[in-house]
C-alpha positions as CSV (number, residue, x, y, z in Angstrom):
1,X,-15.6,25.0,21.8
2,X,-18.5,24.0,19.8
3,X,-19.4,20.3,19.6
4,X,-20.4,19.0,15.9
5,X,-23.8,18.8,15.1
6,X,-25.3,16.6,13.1
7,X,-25.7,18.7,10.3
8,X,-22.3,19.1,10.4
9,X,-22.0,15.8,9.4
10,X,-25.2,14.2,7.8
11,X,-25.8,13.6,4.1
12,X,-28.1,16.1,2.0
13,X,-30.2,16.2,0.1
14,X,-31.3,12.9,0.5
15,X,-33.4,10.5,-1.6
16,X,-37.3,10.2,-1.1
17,X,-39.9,8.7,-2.4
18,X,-43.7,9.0,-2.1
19,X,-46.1,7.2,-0.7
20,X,-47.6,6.1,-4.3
21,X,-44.2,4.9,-5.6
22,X,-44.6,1.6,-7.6
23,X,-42.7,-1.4,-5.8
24,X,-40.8,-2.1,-8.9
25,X,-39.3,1.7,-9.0
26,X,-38.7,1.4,-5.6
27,X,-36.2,-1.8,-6.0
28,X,-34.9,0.5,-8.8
29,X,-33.6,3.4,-7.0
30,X,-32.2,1.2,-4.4
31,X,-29.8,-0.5,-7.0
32,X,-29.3,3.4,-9.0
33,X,-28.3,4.8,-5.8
34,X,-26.7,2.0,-3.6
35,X,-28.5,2.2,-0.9
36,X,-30.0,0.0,1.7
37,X,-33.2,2.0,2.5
38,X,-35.3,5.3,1.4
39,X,-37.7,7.5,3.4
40,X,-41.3,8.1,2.7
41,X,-42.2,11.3,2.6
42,X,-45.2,12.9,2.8
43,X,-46.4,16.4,0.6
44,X,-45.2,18.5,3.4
45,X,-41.7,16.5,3.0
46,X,-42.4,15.1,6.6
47,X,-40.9,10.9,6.6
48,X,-43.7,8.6,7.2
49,X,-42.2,5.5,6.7
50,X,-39.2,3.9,5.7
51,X,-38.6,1.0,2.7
52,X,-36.1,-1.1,3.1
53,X,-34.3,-4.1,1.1
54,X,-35.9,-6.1,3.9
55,X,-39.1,-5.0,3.6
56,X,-39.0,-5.7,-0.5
57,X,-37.5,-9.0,0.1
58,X,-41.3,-9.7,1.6
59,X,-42.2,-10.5,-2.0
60,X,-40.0,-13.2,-2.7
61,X,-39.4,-15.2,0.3
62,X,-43.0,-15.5,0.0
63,X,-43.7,-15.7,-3.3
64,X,-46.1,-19.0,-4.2
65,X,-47.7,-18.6,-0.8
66,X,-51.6,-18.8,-1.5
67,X,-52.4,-18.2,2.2
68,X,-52.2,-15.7,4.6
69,X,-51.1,-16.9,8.3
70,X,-53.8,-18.5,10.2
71,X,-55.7,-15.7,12.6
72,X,-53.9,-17.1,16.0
73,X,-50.2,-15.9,14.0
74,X,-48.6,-13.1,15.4
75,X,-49.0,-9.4,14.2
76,X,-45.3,-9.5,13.1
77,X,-46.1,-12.4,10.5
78,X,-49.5,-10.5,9.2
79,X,-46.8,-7.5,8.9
80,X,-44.9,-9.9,6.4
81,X,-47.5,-11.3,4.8
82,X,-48.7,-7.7,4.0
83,X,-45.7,-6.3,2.5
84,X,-45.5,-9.9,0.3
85,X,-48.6,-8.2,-1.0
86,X,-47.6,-4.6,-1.2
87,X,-47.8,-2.6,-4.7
88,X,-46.6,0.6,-3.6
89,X,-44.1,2.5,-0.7
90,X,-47.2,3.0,1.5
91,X,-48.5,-0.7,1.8
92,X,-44.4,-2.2,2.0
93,X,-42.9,0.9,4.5
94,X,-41.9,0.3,8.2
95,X,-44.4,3.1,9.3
96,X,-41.4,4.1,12.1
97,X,-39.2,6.4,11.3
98,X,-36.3,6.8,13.3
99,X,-35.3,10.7,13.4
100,X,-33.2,13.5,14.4
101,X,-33.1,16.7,14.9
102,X,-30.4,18.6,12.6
103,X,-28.9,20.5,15.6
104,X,-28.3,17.7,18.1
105,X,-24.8,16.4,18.9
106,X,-23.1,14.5,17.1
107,X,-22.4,11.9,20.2
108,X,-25.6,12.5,20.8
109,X,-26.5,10.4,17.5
110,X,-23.9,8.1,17.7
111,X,-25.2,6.4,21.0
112,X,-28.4,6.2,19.4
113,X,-27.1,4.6,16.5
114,X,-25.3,2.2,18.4
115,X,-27.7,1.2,21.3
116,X,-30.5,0.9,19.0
117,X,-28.2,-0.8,16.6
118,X,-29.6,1.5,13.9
119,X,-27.7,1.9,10.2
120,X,-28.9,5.6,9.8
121,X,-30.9,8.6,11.5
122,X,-32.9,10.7,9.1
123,X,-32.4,14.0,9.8
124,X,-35.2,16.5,10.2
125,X,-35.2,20.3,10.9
126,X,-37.5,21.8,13.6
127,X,-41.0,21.4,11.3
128,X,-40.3,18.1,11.2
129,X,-39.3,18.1,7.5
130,X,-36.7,15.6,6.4
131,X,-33.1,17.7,5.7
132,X,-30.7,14.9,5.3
133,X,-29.5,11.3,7.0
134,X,-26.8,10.4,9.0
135,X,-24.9,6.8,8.3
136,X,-22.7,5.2,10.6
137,X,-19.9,6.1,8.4
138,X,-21.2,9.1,8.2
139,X,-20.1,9.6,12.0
140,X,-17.1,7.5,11.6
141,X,-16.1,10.4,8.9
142,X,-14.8,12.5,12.1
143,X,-12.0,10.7,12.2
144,X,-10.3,11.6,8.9
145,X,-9.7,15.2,10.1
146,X,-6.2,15.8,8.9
147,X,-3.8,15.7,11.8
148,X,-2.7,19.7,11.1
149,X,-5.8,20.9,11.7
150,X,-6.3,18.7,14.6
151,X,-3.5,20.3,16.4
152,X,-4.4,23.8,15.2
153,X,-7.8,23.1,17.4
154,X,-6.1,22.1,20.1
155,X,-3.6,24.6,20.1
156,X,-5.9,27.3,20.0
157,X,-8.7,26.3,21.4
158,X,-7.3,24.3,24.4
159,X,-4.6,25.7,25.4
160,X,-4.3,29.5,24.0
161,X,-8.0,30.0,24.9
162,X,-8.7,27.8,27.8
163,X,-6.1,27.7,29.8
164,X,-3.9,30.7,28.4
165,X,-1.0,28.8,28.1
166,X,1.7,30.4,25.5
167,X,3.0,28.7,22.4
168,X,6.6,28.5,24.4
169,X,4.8,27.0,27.1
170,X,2.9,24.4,25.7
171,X,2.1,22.6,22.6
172,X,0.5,19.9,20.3
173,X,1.9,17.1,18.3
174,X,-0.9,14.8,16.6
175,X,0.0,11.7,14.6
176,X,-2.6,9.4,13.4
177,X,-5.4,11.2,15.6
178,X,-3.4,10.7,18.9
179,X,-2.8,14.2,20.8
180,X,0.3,15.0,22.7
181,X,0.1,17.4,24.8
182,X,4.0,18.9,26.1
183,X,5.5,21.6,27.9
184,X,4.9,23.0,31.1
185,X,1.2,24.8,32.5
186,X,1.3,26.6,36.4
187,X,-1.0,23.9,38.0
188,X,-1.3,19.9,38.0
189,X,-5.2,20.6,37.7
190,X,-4.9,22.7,34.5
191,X,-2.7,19.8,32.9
192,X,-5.0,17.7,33.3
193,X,-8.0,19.9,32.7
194,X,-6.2,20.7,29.5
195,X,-6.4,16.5,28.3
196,X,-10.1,16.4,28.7
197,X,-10.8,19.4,26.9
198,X,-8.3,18.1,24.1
199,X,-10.5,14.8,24.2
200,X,-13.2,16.3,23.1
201,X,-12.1,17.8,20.1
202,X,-13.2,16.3,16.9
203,X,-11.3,13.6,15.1
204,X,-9.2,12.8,18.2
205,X,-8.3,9.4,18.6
206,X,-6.7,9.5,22.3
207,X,-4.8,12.1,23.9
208,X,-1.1,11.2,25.8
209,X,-0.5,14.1,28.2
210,X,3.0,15.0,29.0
211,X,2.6,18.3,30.5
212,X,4.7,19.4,33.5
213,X,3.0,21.3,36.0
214,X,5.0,23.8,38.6
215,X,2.4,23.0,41.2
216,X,0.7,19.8,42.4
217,X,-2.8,21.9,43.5
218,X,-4.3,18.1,43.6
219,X,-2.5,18.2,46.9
220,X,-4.1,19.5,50.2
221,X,-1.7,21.7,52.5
C-alpha cells in the first residue's frame, strides 16, 4: 500500500513573488488571491523568505513612530521596526522558510504542521525549487474520499492482497469514513492485523472490526 505523499496533496503552482516586489503589490496579491502569506523566491525559483499579513501589518501598527527602539531593545523589536520601514519583499520577508520535500509523507507533514503550529509547508522538489504548498486544509482534504472508494481500498488492498481473504469471507462497509470490517479470516492475529492495515488507508476515519477468527493464535498451547 502506498502512503500519500505530499504531492499527492499540496497546491500547485503556487504564487511567488520576487525579492524586488513593491510593498504595495505585495498587499495586492494577498487581497487578489486570498491568501494569508506568499513565498520569496529567488531567480533559480528557490524560497528565500516568506511575507506575510503580519509582517505588512509592521507598517501601520507603527506608523507615526519617528524612532527606532532604543539600542538595549531586543532583536525581535529592531525586526519590527525594520519591516515598519520596508519598501520591498526583501526588506519586509521572514528570511525562514519552512519547507518540504514533495515526496515526504503526508503524516509526515501533518505532525509538522501541527507541533510547530505552522498554517502551511511550501513544498520543494529535490533542487530545492519551490513546486507547490501544503495548507492545513489541504491535509484535512483526505478526508472527503468518497466512502466507495474507501472500501474498494480496503477490500483490495487489505484483505484480497494482504491477508488473501475471499470476498465471501470477508468484507467492507464504510459510512461516513468509519470502516467495518466483517466476516470470518483463519487466525485471531490476522483479524486484527487486517484493522491496522485498514487504519492506515487514506480518508479513514476509524475502523470497527468485527471479524471472526476460527483460531485464537494469540493464545499459547
Amino acid at each position: 500500500m502506498r502512503e500519500p505523499v505530499v504531492r499527492d496533496l499540496m497546491t500547485h503552482p503556487v504564487v511567488s513573488v520576487v525579492p524586488a516586489m513593491p510593498f504595495k503589490n505585495l498587499v495586492r496579491l494577498l487581497d487578489q488571491y486570498q491568501i494569508g502569506a506568499v513565498p520569496v523566491v529567488d531567480g533559480r525559483d528557490r524560497p528565500v523568505g516568506v511575507v506575510s499579513e503580519s509582517d505588512l501589518l509592521a507598517k501601520e501598527d507603527l506608523r507615526g513612530a519617528d524612532r527606532p527602539p532604543p539600542a538595549f531593545a531586543t532583536g525581535r523589536r529592531w525586526r519590527w521596526w525594520g519591516k515598519s520601514r520596508a519598501m520591498t519583499a526583501d526588506t519586509v520577508m521572514t528570511r525562514r522558510v519552512r519547507v518540504i520535500g514533495q515526496d515526504e509523507p503526508v503524516a509526515a507533514a501533518a505532525r509538522r504542521l501541527v507541533r510547530e503550529r505552522l498554517r502551511r509547508l511550501y513544498v520543494v522538489d529535490g533542487d530545492g525549487r519551490l513546486v507547490g504548498v501544503l495548507a492545513r486544509r489541504d491535509v484535512l482534504r483526505v478526508f472527503l474520499r468518497p466512502d466507495a472508494e474507501i472500501a474498494r481500498a480496503v477490500e483490495e488492498e487489505v484483505l484480497r492482497r494482504c491477508l488473501w481473504a475471499a470476498p465471501e469471507q470477508a468484507r467492507a462497509e464504510v459510512v461516513d469514513g468509519v470502516v467495518t470490517l466483517t466476516g470470518t479470516v483463519d487466525r485471531r492475529s490476522e483479524a486484527e492485523r487486517a484493522a491496522r492495515l485498514a487504519e492506515s488507508i487514506p480518508g479513514v476515519v476509524a475502523v470497527a472490526n468485527e471479524l471472526n477468527s476460527t483460531v485464537d493464535d494469540r493464545i499459547p498451547g
